[in-house]
C-alpha positions in Angstrom: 131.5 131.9 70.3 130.9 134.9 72.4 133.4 135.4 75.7 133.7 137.7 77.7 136.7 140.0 78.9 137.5 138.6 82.2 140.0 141.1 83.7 141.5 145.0 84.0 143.8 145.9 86.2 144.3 149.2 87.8 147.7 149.1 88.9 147.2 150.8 92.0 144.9 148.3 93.2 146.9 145.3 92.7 149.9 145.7 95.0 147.4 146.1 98.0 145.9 142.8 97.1 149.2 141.6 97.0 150.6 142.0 100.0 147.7 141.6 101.9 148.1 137.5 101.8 151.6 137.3 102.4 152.1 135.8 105.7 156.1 136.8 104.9 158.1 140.0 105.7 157.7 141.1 102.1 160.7 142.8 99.6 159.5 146.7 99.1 157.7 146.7 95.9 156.4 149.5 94.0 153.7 149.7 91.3 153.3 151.5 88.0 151.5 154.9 88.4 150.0 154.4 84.3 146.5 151.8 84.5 148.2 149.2 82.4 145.7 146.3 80.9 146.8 142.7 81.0 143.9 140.9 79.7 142.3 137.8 80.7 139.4 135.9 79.1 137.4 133.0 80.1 135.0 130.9 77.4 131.3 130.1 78.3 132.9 127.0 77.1 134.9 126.6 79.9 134.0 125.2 83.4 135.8 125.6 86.5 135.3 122.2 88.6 137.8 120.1 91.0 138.8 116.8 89.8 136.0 113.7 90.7 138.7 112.4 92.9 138.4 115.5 95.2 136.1 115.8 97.8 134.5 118.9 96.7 133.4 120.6 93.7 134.5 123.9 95.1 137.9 125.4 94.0 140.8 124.5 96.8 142.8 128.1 98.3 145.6 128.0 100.6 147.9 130.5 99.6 145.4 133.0 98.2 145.5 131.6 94.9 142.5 128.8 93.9 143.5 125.5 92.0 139.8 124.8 90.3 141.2 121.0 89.3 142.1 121.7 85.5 145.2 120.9 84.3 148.7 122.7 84.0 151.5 122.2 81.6 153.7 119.7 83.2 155.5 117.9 80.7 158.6 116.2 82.5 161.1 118.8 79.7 159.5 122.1 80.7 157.5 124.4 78.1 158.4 125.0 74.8 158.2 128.6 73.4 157.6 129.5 69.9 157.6 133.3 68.7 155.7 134.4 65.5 157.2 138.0 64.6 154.0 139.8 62.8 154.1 143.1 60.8 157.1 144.6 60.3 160.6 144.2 62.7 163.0 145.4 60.4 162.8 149.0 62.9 163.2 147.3 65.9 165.7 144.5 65.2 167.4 144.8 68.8 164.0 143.9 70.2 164.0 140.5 68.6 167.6 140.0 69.8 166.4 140.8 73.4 163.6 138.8 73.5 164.9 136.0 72.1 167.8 135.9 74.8 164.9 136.6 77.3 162.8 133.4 76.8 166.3 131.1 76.0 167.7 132.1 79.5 164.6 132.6 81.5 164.0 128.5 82.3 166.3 127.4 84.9 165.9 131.0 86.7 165.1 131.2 90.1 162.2 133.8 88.6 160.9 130.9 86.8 161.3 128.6 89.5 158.4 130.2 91.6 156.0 128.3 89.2 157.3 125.2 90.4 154.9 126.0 93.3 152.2 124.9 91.0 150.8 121.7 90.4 148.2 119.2 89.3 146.6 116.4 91.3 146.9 113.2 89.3 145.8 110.1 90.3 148.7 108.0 92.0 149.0 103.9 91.8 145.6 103.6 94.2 142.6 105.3 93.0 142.2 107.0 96.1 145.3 108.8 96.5 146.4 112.1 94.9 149.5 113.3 93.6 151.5 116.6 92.8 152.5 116.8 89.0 154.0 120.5 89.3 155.6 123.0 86.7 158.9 121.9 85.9 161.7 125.3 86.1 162.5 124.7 82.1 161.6 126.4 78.9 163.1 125.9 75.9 163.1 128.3 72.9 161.9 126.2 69.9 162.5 129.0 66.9 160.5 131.4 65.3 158.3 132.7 61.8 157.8 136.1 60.4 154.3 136.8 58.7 153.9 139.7 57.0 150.5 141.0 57.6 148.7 137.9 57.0 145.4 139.1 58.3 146.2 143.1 58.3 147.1 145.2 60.5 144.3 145.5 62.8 144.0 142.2 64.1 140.7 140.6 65.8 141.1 137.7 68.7 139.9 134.9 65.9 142.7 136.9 64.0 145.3 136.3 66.3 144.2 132.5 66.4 144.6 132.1 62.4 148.1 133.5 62.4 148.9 131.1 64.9 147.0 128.5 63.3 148.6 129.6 59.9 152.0 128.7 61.1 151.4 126.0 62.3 149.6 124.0 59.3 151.8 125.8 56.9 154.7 124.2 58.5 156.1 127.1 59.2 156.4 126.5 63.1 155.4 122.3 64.9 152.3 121.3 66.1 153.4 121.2 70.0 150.7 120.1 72.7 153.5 121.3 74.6 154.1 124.7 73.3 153.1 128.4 73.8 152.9 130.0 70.4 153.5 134.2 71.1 152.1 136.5 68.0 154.6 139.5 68.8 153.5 142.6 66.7 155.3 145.4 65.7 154.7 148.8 66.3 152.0 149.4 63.8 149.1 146.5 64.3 146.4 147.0 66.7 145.1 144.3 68.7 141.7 145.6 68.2 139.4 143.8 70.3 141.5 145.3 73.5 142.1 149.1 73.0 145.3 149.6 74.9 146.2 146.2 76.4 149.3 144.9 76.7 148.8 141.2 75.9 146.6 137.7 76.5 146.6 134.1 76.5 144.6 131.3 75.8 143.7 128.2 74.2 141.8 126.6 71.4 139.9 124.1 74.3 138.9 126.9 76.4 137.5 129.1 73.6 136.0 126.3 72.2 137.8 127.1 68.2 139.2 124.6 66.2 142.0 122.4 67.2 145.3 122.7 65.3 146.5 119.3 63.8 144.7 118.2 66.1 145.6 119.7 69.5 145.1 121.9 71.6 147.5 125.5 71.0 148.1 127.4 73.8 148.6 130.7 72.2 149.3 134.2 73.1 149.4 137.6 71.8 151.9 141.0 73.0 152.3 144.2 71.1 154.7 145.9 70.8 154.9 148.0 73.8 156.6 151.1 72.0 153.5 151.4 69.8 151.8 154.3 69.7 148.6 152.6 71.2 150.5 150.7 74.2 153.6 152.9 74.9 151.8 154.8 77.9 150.3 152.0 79.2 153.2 149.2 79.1 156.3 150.4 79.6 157.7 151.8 83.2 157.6 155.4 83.5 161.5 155.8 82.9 163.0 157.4 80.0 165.7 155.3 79.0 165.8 151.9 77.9 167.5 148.9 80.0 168.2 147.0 77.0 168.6 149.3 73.9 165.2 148.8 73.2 162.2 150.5 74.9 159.5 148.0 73.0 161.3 145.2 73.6 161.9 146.6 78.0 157.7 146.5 77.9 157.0 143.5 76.1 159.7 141.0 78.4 157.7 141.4 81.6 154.2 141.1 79.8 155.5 137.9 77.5 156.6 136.2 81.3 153.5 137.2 82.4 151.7 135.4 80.2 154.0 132.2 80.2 153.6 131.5 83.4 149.9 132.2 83.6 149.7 129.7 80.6 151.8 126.7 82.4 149.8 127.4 85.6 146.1 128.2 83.9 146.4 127.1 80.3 142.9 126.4 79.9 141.7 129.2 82.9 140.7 126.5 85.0 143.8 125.6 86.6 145.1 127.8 89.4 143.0 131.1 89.2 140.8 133.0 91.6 137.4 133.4 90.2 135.1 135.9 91.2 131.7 134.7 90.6 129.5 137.2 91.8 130.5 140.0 88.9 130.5 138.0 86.2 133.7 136.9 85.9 134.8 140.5 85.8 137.8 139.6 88.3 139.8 136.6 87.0 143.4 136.6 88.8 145.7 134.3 87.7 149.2 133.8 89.7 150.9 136.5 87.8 147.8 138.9 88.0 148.2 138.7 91.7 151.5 140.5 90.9 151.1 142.6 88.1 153.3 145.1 87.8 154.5 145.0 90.9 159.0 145.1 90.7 161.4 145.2 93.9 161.8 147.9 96.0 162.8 150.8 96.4 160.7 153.5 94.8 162.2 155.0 91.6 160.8 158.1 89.9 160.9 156.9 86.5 162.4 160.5 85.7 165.9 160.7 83.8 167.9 161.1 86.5 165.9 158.5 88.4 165.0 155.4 86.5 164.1 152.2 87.6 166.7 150.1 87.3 166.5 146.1 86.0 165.6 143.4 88.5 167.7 141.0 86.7 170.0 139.7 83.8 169.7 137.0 81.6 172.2 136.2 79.3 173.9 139.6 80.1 171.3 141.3 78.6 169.5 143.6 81.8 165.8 143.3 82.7 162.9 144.6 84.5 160.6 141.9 85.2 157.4 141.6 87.3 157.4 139.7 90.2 155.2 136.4 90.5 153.0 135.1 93.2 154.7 132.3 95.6 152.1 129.6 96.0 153.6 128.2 99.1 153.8 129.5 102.6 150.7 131.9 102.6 151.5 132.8 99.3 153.1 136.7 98.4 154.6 138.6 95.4 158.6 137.7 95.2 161.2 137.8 92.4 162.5 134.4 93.1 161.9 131.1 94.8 165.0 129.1 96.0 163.1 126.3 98.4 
């Protein structure tokens, strides 16, 4: 069914946004000078309405960041992550290795911990009282596929979908109503519906496509930001890698990115601001609100100035967006420790 490409973000317009609603003394922050694309999407499937237990129909904002009454992933054991490695790795086999430690050390993080300021309202043992079912700080790493070229190398959204889908029913990779399924591609397939992005989530209920076994996938998709499409567009201006691998440096803060948005706003209409009066052309989830936006101070990018990492996980060093607080005003911060 048709949809509609919900969000671009010039990165110079997002840090302003940012800091605007933070009622805190914020950390310096700078911003990627490229315009970098993170990619959001809503179905005309998909309806953003509060709960029938709320009082109003309109979305609820306290801390700059709208919860619209849909539902979150808050399974009591955290998020489970599945990777699919499409096209062809064997070039980049450090990048696997990096972002595998990435999403098996990244639960439990204070980073991660800042979705915790997320929630659900549920109805508690009355009928007319509401309850906070939040994002539990834990992901687990569940394994991952190769597929090699399944559906070529210039893949289509309802592409991306059947290589997930493909896993799945082949047995490759569970049926999880708790999972996120990432389709990582290497350096030589084009996502070609979105000419330079850097990556998108979804789900088979909001773009109204067939269930898998059943349920509904929360999927994903990140190139490989060292491709000749993406390289100028998703990875930090420095000229030297963190890790060991300048692909795998891009992709880690775009595949958080997208986690987080899809246990906040897995069916995009969760927590997310809508903008209604441009056709949806605005659609900020929590980590749009800080896209691309790292700890201070200012670094060229330059040789002799790179940025370094914001963190390490499993001693592996890494330069990670930060995410927006939904507590206290609500602001751009690397961790969350309340």
């Amino acid at each position: 069914m048709p949809r509609s490409m919900i969000c671009i973000f010039l990165l110079a317009t997002v840090a302003p946004a940012c800091w605007a609603q933070s009622t805190t003394t914020p950390t310096p922050a700078f911003v990627a000078k490229h315009g970098a694309r993170i990619i959001n999407r809503l179905s005309t499937a998909a309806a953003v309405t509060a709960p029938s237990a709320l009082s109003s129909t309109a979305p609820t904002a306290s801390n700059g960041i709208a919860y619209n009454g849909g539902p979150i992933m808050d399974d009591a054991n955290g998020v489970n992550v599945y990777y699919i490695w499409y096209g062809d790795w064997s070039k980049d086999q450090l990048a696997q290795k990096v972002l595998v430690n990435l999403i098996t050390h990244i639960g439990g993080s204070p980073y991660f911990n800042i979705n915790t300021t997320y929630y659900s309202l549920e109805p508690g043992r009355n009928t007319t009282e509401l309850v906070k079912d939040r994002v539990v700080n834990a992901v687990h790493y569940m394994g991952s596929t190769t597929d090699n070229y399944s559906q070529g190398a210039n893949l289509s959204d309802y592409q991306v979908y059947l290589a997930v889908a493909n896993a799945i029913t082949s047995g490759a990779l569970p049926a999880d109503k708790n999972g996120v399924y990432f389709l990582l591609t290497s350096a030589d397939v084009n996502e070609a519906a979105y000419v330079f992005a850097c990556g998108w989530h979804d789900s088979t209920t909001n773009l109204a496509w067939p269930p898998v076994d059943g349920l509904d996938i929360k999927f994903a998709w990140v190139g490989d930001a060292d491709s000749p499409a993406q390289a100028y567009y998703c990875i930090w201006d420095y000229q030297t890698t963190i890790s060991g691998s300048l692909g795998a440096d891009g992709m880690a803060s775009v595949i958080v990115h997208e986690l987080e948005e899809a246990a906040t706003d897995p069916d995009y209409n969760g927590w997310v601001n809508p903008d209604t009066t441009v056709n949806h052309q605005f659609w900020n989830e929590n980590a749009d609100l800080c896209a691309w936006t790292f700890p201070g101070p200012y670094h060229s990018g330059s040789a002799s100035d790179p940025q370094p990492p914001d963190m390490k996980l499993g001693g592996i060093p890494y330069l990670i967006q930060e995410n927006w607080v939904n507590a206290k005003g609500g602001y751009c911060a690397i961790r969350w420790d309340d």
